[in-house]
N, C-alpha and C positions, 0 to 999 in steps of 0.2 A: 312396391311403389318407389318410385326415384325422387330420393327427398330432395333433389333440384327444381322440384315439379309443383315443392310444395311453398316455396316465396316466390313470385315472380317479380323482378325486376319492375320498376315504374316503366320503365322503357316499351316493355312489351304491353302498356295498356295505351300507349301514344297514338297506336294507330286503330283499337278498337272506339266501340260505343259510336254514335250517330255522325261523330264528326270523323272519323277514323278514314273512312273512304278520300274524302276531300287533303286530308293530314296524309293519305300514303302516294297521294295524286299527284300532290305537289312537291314530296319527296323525290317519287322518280320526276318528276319534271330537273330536278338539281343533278339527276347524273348526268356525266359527263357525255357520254355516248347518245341523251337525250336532248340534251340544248334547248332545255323550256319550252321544247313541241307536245302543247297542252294533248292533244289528239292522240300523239303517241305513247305519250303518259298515261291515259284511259284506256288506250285498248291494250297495254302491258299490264293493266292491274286485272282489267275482267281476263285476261289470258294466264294470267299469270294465277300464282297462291302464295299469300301471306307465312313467311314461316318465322318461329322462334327459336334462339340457340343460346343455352347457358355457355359460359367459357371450357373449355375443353370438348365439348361437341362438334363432331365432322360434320360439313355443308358437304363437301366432297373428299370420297376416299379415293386414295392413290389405286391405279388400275382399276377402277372400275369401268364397267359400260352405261353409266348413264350419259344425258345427252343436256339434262337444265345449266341454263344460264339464272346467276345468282347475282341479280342489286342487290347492291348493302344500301339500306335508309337507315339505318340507323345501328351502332355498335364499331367492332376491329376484328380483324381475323388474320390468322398466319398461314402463311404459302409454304412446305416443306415439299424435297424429295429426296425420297430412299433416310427419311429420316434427317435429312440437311435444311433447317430456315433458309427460307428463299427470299421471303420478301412477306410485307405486310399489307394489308389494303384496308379503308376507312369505310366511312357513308359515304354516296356518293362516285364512288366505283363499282367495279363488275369482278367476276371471277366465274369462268368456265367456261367460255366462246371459246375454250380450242377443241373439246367437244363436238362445238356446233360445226367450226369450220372444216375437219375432219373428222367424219365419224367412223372411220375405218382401224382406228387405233382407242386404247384405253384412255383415262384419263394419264393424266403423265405427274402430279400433281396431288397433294393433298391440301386440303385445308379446314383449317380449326379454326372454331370463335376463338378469341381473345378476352373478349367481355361480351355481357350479354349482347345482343345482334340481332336485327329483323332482317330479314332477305326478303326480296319477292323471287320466288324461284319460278323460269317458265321454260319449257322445253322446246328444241329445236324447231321441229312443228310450228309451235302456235309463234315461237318468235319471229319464225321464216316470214309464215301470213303477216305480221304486223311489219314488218319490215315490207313484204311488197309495196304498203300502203306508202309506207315512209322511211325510203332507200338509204336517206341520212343513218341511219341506224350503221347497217352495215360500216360505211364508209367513215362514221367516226368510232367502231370496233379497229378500224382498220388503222388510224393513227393513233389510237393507244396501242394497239399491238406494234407498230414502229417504236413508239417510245420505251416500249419496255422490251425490245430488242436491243436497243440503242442501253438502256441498263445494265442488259447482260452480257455486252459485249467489253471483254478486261481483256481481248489481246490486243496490241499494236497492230493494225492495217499497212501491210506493208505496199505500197504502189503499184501497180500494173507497170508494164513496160510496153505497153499495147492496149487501148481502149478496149476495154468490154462492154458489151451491150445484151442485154435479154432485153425479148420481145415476148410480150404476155396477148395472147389473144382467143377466142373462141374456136372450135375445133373447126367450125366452118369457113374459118378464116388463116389455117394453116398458110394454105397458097401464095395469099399476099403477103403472110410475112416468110415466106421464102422467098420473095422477089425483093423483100428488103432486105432481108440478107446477103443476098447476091450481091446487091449493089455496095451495100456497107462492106462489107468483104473485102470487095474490091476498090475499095478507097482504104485498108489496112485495118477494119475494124475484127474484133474479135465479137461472134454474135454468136449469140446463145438462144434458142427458141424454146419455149416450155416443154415440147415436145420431145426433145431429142434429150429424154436419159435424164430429165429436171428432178422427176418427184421417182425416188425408188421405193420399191412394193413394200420394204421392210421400215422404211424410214415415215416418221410421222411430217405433212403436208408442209406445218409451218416449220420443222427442220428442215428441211428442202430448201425449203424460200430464205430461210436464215442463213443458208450458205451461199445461196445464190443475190443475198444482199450485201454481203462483206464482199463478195466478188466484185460487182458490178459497179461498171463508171457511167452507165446511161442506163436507162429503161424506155420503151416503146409496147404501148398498148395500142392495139387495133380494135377502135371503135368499129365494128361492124353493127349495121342494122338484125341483130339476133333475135330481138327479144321484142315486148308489145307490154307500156306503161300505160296507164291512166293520168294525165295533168290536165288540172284546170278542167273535168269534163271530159277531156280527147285525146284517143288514143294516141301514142307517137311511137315512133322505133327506138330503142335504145341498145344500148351494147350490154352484156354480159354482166350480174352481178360481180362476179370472181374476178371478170377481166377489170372490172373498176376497183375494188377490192386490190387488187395487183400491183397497181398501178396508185392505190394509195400508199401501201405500203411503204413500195421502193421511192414515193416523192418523199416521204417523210425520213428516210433512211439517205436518200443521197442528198435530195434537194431538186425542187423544183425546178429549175435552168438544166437541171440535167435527164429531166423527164420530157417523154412526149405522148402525146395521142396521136393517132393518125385515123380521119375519117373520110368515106367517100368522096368524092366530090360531087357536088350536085345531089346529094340525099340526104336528106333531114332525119341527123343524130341527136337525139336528148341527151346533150352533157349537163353532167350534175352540177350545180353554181359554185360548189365549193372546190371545184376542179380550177377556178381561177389562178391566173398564174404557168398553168403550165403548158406548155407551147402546143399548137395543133397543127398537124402541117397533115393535106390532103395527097388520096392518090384518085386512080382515075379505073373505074370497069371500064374495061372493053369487050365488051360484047359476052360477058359475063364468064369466062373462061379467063381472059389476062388482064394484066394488069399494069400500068403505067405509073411506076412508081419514083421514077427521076427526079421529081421537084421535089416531093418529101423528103427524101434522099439526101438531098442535093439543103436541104435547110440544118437537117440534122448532123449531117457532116461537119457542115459550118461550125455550129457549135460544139461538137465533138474538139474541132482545132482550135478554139478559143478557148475551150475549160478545159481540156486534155486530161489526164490520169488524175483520179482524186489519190 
């Protein structure tokens, strides 16, 4: 028997007994990633499993293949790798959405309680599902993981001497952003499309993206009609989990004035509300094969020559 096993913590009876459900409910309702959306607060508890951790006990061991994401409601834990402190996280954060975001690589990370600790641990799976319901999730995953890029980043950024721009879009959507490239290009921009050589086979997804965010003096997502949401009742087209995702990231890493979307014209795109702020400029199908991409172009430029090289 593990005589840790054998006093528990007051902490760990917080969330049992009759009241315990409603006590862990409105726990996650205070993560940050959750923003007091009661709905999604509930269907992370029934998806999810209540766990306990004396101090010294791994949530997550370094290189492993699991896939859960871990709320802290309550307790501290330490972030290490290859044996080096990394960083610490509280109640009220998250730890192991790199996991979720690519599951093609190990964990890259270990982590330990500090003091005793509740998690609700749930896995890629059942997160993805509660996430379709309520897309916010993702997208505020996606500005903590900005911020904590923004943490780990201790070199000096030295300036472009030529605008960079990546453009994040859905695979179906290659075409149009090579017509914006073209055009950017040929106004002197430096463009980078995901596609071309972004994410290497050996490299993990958010290392990729982390170099391509020190890089980068603009970002462009193309909102394309990909995908099919439920709001309000009814169905509508929306773009790309990953491509909004993308395009959080890099608003939060360069800044908003130097972000854009670009959507159809004439077809009704579900942008997320929290996308406020960043500029939307349209292109035009033609006849479903090309593309008229001048005026979008043509705004983006603009501001390219007003903010120039971060």
């Amino acid at each position: 028997m593990n005589p840790t096993r054998i006093i528990q913590p007051d902490v760990f009876g917080r969330f049992g007994g009759d009241r315990g459900r409603d006590k862990a409910i409105d726990a996650l309702k205070g993560q940050r990633i959750v923003l007091g959306n009661g709905a999604a607060a509930e269907e992370l508890f029934v998806r999810g499993e209540l766990m306990n951790f004396m101090p010294g006990e791994v949530l997550i061991k370094e290189d492993d293949w699991s896939d859960s994401l871990f709320l802290l409601l309550a307790g501290a834990v330490n972030i290490s790798m290859k044996g080096n402190d990394i960083n610490n996280r509280v109640a009220g954060q998250h730890v192991g959405e790199m996991a979720m975001i690519d599951p093609s690589r190990p964990r890259s990370a270990q982590v330990t309680a500090t003091a005793p600790t509740v998690a609700l641990m749930i896995n890629e799976e059942d997160f993805a599902a509660v996430a379709t319901n309520h897309p916010d999730l993702w997208r505020q995953i996606a500005k903590e993981l900005a911020e904590r890029l923004r943490e780990r980043s201790k070199k000096l950024r030295q300036a472009n001497t030529v605008p960079h721009v990546f453009i994040a879009c859905a695979s179906e959507s290659v075409s149009v952003a090579k017509a914006i490239k073209r055009k950017l290009a040929a106004d002197g921009a430096e463009v980078t499309i995901w596609t071309e050589g972004v994410f290497k086979p050996n490299d993990h997804t958010m290392e990729s993206l982390e170099v391509q965010l020190e890089l980068m003096d603009f970002a462009v997502a193309i909102f394309s009609p990909d995908d099919k949401v439920r709001s309000r009742g009814k169905e509508r087209s929306a773009p790309r989990d990953n491509t909004v995702f993308e395009l959080g990231l890099f608003a939060g890493k360069i800044g908003r004035s130097r972000s854009f979307f670009a959507v159809p014209k004439g077809q009704y795109v579900k942008i997320p509300s929290d996308l406020a702020g960043i500029t939307s400029v349209r292109y035009v199908v033609d006849q479903g094969t090309d593309f008229d991409v001048d005026e979008a172009c043509s705004q983006i430029t603009e501001r390219i020559k007003e903010e120039g090289c971060r």
